[in-house]
N, C-alpha and C positions, 0 to 999 in steps of 0.2 A: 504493500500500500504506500503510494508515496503521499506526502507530504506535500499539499497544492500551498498552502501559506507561509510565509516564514512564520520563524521561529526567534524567540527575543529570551536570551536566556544572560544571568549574570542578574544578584540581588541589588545594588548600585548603580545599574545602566545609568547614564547621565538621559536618557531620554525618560524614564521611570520618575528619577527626580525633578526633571521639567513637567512631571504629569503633577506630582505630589505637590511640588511647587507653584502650580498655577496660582495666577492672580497675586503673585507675590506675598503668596503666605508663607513666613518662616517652618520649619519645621515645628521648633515648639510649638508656635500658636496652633499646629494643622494637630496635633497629637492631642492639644487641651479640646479644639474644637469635635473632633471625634468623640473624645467620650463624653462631653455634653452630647451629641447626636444619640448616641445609645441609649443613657439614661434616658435621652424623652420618650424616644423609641420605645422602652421597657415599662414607660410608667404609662404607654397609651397618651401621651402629649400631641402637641400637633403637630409635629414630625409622621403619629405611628398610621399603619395604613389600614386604611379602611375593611370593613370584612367580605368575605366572597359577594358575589348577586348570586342569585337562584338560577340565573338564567346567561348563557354568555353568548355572545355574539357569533355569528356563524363566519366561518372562514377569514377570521380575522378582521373583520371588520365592525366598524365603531357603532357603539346603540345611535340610535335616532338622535340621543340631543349631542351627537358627536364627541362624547367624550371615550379616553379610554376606558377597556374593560378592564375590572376589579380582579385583582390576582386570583387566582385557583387555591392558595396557597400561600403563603410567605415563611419563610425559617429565619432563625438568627444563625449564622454560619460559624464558623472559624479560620474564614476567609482572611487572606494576607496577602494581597494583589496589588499589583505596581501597574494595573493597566494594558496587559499585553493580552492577545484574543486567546491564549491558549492555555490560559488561567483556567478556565471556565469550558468544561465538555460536555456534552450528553451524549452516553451511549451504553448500549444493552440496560436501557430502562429505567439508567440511574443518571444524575445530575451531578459533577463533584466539583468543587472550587478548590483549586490551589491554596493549603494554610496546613498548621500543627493544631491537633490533628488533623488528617485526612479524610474526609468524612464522606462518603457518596449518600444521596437521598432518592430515594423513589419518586421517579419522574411524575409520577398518577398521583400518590397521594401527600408526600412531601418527605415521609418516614422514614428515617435515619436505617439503611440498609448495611451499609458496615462504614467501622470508623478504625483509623490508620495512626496510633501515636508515631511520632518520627518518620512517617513514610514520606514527605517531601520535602524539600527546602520550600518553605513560604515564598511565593512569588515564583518558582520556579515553574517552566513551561509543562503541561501537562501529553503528552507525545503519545498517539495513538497507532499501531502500527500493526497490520496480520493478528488483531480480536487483542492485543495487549497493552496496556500502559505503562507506559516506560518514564522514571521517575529519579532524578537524582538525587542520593540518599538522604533525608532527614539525620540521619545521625554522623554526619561529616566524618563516615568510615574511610571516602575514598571507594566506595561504589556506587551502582550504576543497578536498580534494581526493576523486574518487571512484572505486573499484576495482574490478575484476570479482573477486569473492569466490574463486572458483576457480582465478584463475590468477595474481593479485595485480598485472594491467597495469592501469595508471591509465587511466581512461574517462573522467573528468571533471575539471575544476579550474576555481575560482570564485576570483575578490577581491572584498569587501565596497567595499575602497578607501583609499588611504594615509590617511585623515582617522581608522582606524579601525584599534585594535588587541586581537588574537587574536581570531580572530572563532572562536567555538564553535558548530557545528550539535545544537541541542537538540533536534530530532523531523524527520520527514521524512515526506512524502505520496508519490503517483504523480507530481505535479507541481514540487514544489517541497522544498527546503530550508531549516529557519526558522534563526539562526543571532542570539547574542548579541554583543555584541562592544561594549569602550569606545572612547568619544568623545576623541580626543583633544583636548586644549588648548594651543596656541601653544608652551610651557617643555616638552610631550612628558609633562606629566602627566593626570590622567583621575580625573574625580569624575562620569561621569554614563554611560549606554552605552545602547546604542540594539540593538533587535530588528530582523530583516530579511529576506525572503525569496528565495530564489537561485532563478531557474529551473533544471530538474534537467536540462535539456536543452541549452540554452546559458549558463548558469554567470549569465546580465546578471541586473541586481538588480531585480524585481517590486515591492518597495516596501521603506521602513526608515520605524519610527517610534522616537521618544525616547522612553525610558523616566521614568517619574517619578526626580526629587532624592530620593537614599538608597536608591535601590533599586540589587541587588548583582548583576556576571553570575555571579558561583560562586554555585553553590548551587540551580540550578532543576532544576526537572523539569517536564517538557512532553512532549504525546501530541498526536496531531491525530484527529478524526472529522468527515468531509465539510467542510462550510465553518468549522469552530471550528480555532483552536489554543487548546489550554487549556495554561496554566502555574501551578508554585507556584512560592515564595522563603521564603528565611528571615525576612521580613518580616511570615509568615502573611497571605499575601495569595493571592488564587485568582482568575486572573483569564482571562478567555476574549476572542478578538480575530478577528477576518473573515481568514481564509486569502487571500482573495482580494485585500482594499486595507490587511487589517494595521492597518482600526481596532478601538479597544476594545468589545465588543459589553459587558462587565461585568463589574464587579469586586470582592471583597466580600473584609472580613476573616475569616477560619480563627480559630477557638479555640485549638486545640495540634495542629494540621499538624503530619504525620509529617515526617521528616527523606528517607523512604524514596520509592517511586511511588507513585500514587494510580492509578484504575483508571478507563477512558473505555467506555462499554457502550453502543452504538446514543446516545441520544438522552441522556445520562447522565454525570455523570462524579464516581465515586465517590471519597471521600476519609475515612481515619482519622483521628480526633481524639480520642486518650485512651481515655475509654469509651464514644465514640459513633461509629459507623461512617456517612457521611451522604453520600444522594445527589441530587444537585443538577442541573438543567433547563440543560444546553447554551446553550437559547436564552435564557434570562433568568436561571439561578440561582435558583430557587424549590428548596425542598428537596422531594423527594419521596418519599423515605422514611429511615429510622433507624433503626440496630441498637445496641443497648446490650450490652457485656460483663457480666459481676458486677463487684460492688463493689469497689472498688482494683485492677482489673487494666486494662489498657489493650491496643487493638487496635495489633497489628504492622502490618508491608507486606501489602498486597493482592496477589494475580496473580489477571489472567482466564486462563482456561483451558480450552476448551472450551465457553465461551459459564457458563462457572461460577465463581465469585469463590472462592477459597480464602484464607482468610487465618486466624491465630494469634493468642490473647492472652496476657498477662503471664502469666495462670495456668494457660498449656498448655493450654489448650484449642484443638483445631483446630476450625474451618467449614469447613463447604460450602453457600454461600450463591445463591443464586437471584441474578443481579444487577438485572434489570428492574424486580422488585420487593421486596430483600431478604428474602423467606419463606427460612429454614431449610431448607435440605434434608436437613443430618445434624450433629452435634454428636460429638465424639470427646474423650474423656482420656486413650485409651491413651497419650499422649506423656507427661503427668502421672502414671500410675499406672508408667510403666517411666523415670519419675526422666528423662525426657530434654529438652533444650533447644529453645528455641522455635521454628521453620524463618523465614525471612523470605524466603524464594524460593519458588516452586513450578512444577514442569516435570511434564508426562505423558508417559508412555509406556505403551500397552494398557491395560492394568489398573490399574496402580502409579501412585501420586502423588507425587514424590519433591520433599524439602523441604530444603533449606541454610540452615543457621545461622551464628551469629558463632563466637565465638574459643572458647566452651567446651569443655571435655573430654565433658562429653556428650553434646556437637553431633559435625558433621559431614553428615553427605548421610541426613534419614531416607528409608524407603521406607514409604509406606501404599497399604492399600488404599483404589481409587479411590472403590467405593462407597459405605462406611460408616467410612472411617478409622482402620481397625485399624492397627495399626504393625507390620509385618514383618522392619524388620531397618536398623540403621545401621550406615553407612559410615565410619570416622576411622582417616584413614592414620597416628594419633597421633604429628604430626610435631613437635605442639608449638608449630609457627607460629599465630603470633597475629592474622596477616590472617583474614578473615572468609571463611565457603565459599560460593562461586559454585557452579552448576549452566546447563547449557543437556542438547540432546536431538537428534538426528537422527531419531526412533523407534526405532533400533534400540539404539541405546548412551545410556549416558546420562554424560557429560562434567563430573566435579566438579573443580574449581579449587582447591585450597589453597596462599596464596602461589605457591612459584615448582613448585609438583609438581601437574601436569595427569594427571588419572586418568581411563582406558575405564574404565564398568561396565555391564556387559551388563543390556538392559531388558527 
């Protein structure tokens, strides 16, 4: 199974704390304001959210006086998320958010299905791969371990090697596990970190190569398609490497790389840069095609979706973009003519296109139409919290994340 989105791994990414930091709140203050948000949350204040309807909207779409529909559900989590879409999964029935413990929930009814002490690093990406999840270890052994999503028994567990510390899996195939991880140096310090692949079968390591001097393991994101692993860094570098021996097939500087995923399509691997959307030949890096925003607005995070690129710019304008060839398929401002915030997520369910944003008041979970981008109705449990909202999907619900409150909404 590969990996169509990147992947953002590393507790510190500078792109995580520009999430955490919006609006130029200190950390202090963002840590005091949190647990004020909880407390109201917990005493039922006007933070806490409203209870089910009897009755929910059919295919996603908004009751008659246009508002959002009322969660199916809500749980308090043990959620510990920096913002990145991979925090947040749903699969084989269950819902789990990235945090200590580990916690999956029953997609139907909300019910706490199995819970994981030390089974993730908080914030650390959640990697789905051939029915497994593959998870970097909560207890900072220096392994690399894999679960059956269902029932939360460990299936798998890999060591990179004592020469080698936290080793992070950034993407995953049918075959293998790619995995970043620093180099250590004689005194137990580390200036340099090497890439590396696990077999997904017997954990033994298929190959490791060193990374170039100054290049960083926080802060990537990595997808795989057939024989490519492609990665980015806060270096503005894009670089793609043989799945198989893990050498470099190519690599080239980025202009202003997104902080966010970039999008891998057949033979392609799409990436945002300001006001140019630009997609680039697997095998060599050749560009071969390019979208332009208007002037001073700049392209969000990308998601594939349906064999369809959906992606936002600065000036609220939604896509829906053709990925083979970036041809247009539809153009929308309903999110700019109804005053609302720019999505940087995107998940389907039937009809509906549903979009999560950062820490805004006019964000939260939109819902559009899939076809032409109408806006139907937003979601905000107006908690107040200043973490950024996640989204995943089972097709029948659609699962929004804010900070530590996990929401059903019926799709």
């Amino acid at each position: 199974m590969s990996k169509a989105l990147g992947t953002a791994v590393g507790r510190t990414s500078r792109r995580r704390l520009l999430r955490l930091a919006g609006g130029g709140i200190t950390m202090a203050a963002l840590g005091a304001g949190l647990t004020g948000c909880e407390d109201e949350l917990a005493t039922g204040g006007e933070g806490s959210t409203p209870p089910p309807r009897s009755a929910s909207p059919e295919d996603g779409k908004a009751p008659e006086d246009g508002k959002a529909p009322a969660p199916l559900w809500t749980k308090v989590t043990s959620a510990q998320t920096y913002g990145d879409n991979d925090e947040l999964v749903a699969v084989d029935g269950v819902v789990i958010a990235s945090g200590d413990p580990l916690v999956a929930f029953d997609g139907a009814s909300g019910e706490e299905r199995w819970s994981l002490p030390d089974g993730a690093v908080p914030g650390a990406p959640l990697l789905l791969g051939d029915g497994t999840l593959y998870l970097e270890s909560g207890q900072y052994d220096g392994s690399v371990a894999g679960y059956v999503p269902g029932s939360g028994k460990e299936a798998w567990r890999s060591r990179l090697g004592k020469e080698y510390r936290q080793p992070r899996p950034v993407a995953v195939d049918g075959e293998q596990v790619y995995v970043i991880a620093e180099i250590l140096e004689a005194d137990g310090s580390s200036h340099t970190n090497v890439i590396a692949a696990l077999n997904s079968r017997t954990g033994k390591v298929a190959w490791k190569e060193q990374r170039d001097l100054g290049t960083q393991q926080n802060g990537v994101h990595a997808a795989v398609r057939d024989r490519y692993l492609v990665y980015t860094d806060f270096k503005n570098n894009l670089t793609v490497r043989d799945t198989a021996t893990g050498k470099q097939v190519w690599t080239q500087k980025t202009t202003k790389t997104s902080y966010g995923p970039f999008v891998v399509h057949r033979d392609l691997v799409i990436v945002p840069q300001g006001q140019r959307l630009q997609a680039f030949a697997l095998s060599d890096g050749s560009e071969k095609w390019s979208v332009r925003s208007e002037e001073f607005t700049a392209f969000r995070e990308p998601s594939l979706v349906e064999d369809v690129l959906y992606i936002a710019d600065s000036g609220r304008t939604l896509w829906a973009v053709e990925p083979g060839t970036g041809r247009k398929i539809w153009q929308s401002t309903a999110l700019k003519d109804a005053g609302g915030q720019v999505p940087r997520q995107f998940v389907k369910a039937g009809g509906t296109l549903y979009g999560a944003t950062d820490l805004d008041e006019q964000g939260g979970v939109h819902a559009f139409d899939a076809k032409a981008g109408g806006l139907r109705w937003t979601f905000n449990d107006r908690s107040g919290d200043h973490h950024a909202w996640l989204v995943a999907t089972d097709g029948k619900r659609v699962f929004a994340l804010h900070g530590k409150k996990l929401h059903a909404l019926p799709a």
